[in-house]
Structure formats: structure tokens, C-alpha cells
C-alpha positions as a printed Julia matrix, in Angstrom:
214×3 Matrix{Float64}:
  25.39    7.82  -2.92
  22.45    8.96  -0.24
  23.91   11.54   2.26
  22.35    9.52   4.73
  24.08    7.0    6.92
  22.54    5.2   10.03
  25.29    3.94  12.16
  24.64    0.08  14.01
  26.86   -1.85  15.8
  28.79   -4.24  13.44
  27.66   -7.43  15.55
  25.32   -8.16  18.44
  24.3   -11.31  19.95
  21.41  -13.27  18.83
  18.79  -11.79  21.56
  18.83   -7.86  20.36
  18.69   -9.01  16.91
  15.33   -7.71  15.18
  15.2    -4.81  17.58
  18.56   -2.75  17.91
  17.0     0.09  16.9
  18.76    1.1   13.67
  15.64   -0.33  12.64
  13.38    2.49  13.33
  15.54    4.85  11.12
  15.65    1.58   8.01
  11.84    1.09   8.41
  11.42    5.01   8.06
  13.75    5.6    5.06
  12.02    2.26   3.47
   8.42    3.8    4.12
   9.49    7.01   2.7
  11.69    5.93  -0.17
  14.87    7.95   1.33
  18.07    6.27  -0.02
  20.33    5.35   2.72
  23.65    3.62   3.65
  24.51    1.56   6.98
  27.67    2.3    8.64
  28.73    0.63  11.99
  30.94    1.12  15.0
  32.36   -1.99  16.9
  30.05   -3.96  19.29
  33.0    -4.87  21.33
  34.35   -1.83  23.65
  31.1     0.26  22.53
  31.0     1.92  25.81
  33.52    4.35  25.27
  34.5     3.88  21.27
  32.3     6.3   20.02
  31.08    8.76  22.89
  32.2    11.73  20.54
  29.66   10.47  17.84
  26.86    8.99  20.73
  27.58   10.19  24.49
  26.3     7.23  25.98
  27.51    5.09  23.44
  24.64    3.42  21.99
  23.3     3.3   18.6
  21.7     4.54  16.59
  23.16    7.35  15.12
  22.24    9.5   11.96
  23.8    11.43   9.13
  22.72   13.69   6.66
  24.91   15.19   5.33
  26.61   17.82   7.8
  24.15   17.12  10.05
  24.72   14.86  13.22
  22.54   13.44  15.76
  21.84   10.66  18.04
  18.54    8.96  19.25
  16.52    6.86  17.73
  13.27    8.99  18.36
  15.29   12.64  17.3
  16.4    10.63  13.91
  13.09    9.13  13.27
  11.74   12.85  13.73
  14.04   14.03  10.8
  13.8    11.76   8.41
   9.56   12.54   8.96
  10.21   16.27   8.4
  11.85   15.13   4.97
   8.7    13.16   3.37
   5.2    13.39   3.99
   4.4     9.69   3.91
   5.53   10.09   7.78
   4.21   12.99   9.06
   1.54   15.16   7.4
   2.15   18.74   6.15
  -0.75   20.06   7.4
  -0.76   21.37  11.4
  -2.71   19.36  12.77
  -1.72   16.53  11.07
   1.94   17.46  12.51
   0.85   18.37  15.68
  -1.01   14.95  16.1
   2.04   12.66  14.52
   4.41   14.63  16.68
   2.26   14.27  20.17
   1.9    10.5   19.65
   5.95    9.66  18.76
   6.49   11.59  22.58
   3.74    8.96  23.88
   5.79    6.27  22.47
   9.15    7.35  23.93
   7.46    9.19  27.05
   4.64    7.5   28.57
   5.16    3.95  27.18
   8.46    2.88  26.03
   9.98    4.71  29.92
   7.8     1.68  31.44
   7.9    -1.37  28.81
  11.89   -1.2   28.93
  12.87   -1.06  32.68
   9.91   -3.99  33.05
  11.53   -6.5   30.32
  14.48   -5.79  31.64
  13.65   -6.79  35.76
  12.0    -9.54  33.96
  14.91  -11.07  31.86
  16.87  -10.58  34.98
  14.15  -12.34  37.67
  14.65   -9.11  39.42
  11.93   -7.73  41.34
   9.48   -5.76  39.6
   8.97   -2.89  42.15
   5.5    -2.28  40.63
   6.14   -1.98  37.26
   3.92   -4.18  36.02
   0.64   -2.55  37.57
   2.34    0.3   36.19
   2.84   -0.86  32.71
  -0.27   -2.7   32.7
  -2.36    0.62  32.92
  -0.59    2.35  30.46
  -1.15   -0.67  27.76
  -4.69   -0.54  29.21
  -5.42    3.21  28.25
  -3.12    2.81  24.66
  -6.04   -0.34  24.3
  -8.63    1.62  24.8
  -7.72    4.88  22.16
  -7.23    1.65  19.34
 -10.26    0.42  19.9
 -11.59    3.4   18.78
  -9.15    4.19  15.6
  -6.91    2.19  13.09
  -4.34    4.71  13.04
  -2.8     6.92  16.27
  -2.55   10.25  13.91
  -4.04   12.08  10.68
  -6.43    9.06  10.15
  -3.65    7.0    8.39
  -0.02    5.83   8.99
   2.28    7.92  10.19
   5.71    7.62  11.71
   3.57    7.69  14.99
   2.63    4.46  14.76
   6.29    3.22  13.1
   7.75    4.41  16.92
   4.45    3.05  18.66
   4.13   -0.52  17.17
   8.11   -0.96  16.8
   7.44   -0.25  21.05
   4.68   -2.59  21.61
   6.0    -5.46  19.36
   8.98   -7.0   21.94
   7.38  -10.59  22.88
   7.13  -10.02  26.55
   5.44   -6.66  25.82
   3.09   -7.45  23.74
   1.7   -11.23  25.92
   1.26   -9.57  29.02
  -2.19   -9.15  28.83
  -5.27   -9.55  26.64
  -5.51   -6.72  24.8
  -7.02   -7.49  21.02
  -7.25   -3.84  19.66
  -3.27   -3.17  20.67
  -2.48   -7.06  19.3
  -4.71   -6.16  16.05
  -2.49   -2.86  15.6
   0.72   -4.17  15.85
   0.06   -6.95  13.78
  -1.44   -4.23  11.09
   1.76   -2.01  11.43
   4.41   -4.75  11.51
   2.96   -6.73   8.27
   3.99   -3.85   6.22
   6.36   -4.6    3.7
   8.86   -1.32   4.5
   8.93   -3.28   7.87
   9.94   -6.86   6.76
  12.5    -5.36   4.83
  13.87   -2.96   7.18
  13.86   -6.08   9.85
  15.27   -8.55   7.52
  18.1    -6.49   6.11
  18.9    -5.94  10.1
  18.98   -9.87  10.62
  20.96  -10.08   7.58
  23.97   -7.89   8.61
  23.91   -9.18  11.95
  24.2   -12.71  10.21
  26.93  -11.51   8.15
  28.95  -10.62  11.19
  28.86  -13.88  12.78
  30.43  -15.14   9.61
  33.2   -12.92   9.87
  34.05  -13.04  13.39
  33.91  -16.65  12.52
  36.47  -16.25   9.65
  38.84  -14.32  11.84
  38.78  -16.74  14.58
């Protein structure tokens, strides 16, 4: 058995489904051949039943081994130290993979996610969307100009950065072919179906046994 475990919720409803972000560590461990097991904590009450394990109680969370951590971006950082299919070896190679999972998290992701959110909720926007819109502007600009964000191929760089751009509301907010092109180019790979489907699956399974137990 693989010493490591990526903790999920056991259930979630239907909208979250395809992006809790368990994913990110399945789609990296597929990519990179890592054997791994799924292990989940209970949707219901998550706030406070496993703040020893995740402080703010979200998911995911990683083992391996002894070790411990939580974040999806610190995870997905580990498991790219452990195979060169996601990072490169080399220092610049690193250097460059490491820089552009940061952009992901830092510059892009700390817009796209408070501006779904205000726009799920018919909140208002408070700017955010001028805000967004020039950071998808610039990212559209740097793929126009490469296929891949780091090292000339794929890297967990652009796992992080597509797995970002791809939410639906995200990704149709403006006309922007290179950024459309990429994620279409990242998400077709077949580490990604899987990772995604195996997701939908044990969400699916859940609702079959909350089902059973009434």
C-alpha cells in the first residue's frame, strides 16, 4: 500500500463536484505515476471535525508517510519534488516551475475566487472584475507567446494554472483564445480525466450511501 493518502470530504453537493481540490494532488500522483490512496473526513460538521489535521478545516490534506501537511498548493509542491515529470531537476527548470505555481495561487487564483464567489452570490463586485480582467489579460498575453508556462514542457505549473483557469465563469469572461487554447491543451490530458472522473465517482458513491442510510 502507497504511503500516500489525500484526504477529501466523504460527500459534497453537486456544484463543487469536479473541483474540490483533492484533485490537484490525484491529477499530480496520476501524471507522475505515484501510487496513492483517498481517505476522507465528514462533509457534515467539517468546520471544526478536523482542525487538528487542517486548521481551517478544509481539504485537502496530504500524507506521506510521517509527514503531514495541508494546502492544496504546499501538497502539489511535494509530490513535484518526488518525480521529475512535474518539476525539472535542473535550476532553472525548478526555479521557473516553482515561480509560476506562486502565480497561480498568488496573483491569479487571490482574484478568480473572491470574483465567482460575489458572482454566485449577485453580490457586488467592488471592482473585481476590472481587476481580474487584467490579470487574465497579462496571463493571455505570456501564452500567446509559449505552449507551456515553465521548462518548455508540462510541468506541475501549468497542472495548478489550468486547474485555476478552468471554473466556467472563469474561463467565459472574456475573449481570450491563447488562455482558452491552454486550458483546453492541459485539461485533455488523460492523468486529468482520470483524476476528475475518479473525483465524480466517489462523490457519486456517497450520494448512494447517504441514500441507503436514509
Amino acid at each position: 500500500m502507497s504511503d500516500l493518502i489525500i484526504w477529501t470530504y466523504d460527500w459534497v453537493p453537486q456544484g463543487p463536484r469536479g473541483f474540490v481540490r483533492d484533485l490537484r494532488l490525484r491529477w499530480a500522483c496520476e501524471e507522475a505515476g505515484l501510487g496513492y490512496s483517498v481517505r476522507t473526513v465528514p462533509f457534515d460538521g467539517r468546520e471544526t471535525n478536523h482542525l487538528s489535521r487542517q486548521p481551517f478545516g478544509q481539504v485537502p490534506f496530504l500524507n506521506d508517510g510521517e509527514l503531514e501537511m495541508f494546502e492544496s498548493g504546499a501538497g502539489l509542491l511535494h509530490l513535484a519534488r518526488k518525480n521529475e515529470k512535474l518539476m525539472p531537476r535542473d535550476p532553472v527548470g525548478e526555479a521557473e516551475t516553482v515561480q509560476w505555481m506562486i502565480t497561480a495561487l498568488n496573483t491569479i487564483e487571490m482574484v478568480t475566487v473572491p470574483w465567482w464567489f460575489l458572482e454566485v452570490s449577485g453580490e457586488e463586485d467592488k471592482g473585481l472584475a476590472d481587476w481580474m480582467g487584467n490579470r487574465l489579460d497579462q496571463l493571455e498575453k505570456v501564452l500567446n507567446e509559449r505552449e507551456w508556462l515553465a521548462a518548455d514542457r508540462f510541468t506541475a505549473a501549468d497542472l495548478l494554472m489550468a486547474d485555476v483557469l478552468r471554473v466556467s465563469k472563469v474561463r467565459s469572461s472574456g475573449d481570450r483564445p491563447a488562455t482558452d487554447t491552454y486550458v483546453t491543451r492541459v485539461t485533455d490530458r488523460p492523468a486529468f480525466k482520470k483524476a476528475r472522473a475518479d473525483q465524480l465517482a466517489h462523490f457519486a458513491a456517497a450520494d448512494e450511501s447517504r441514500s441507503a442510510a436514509g
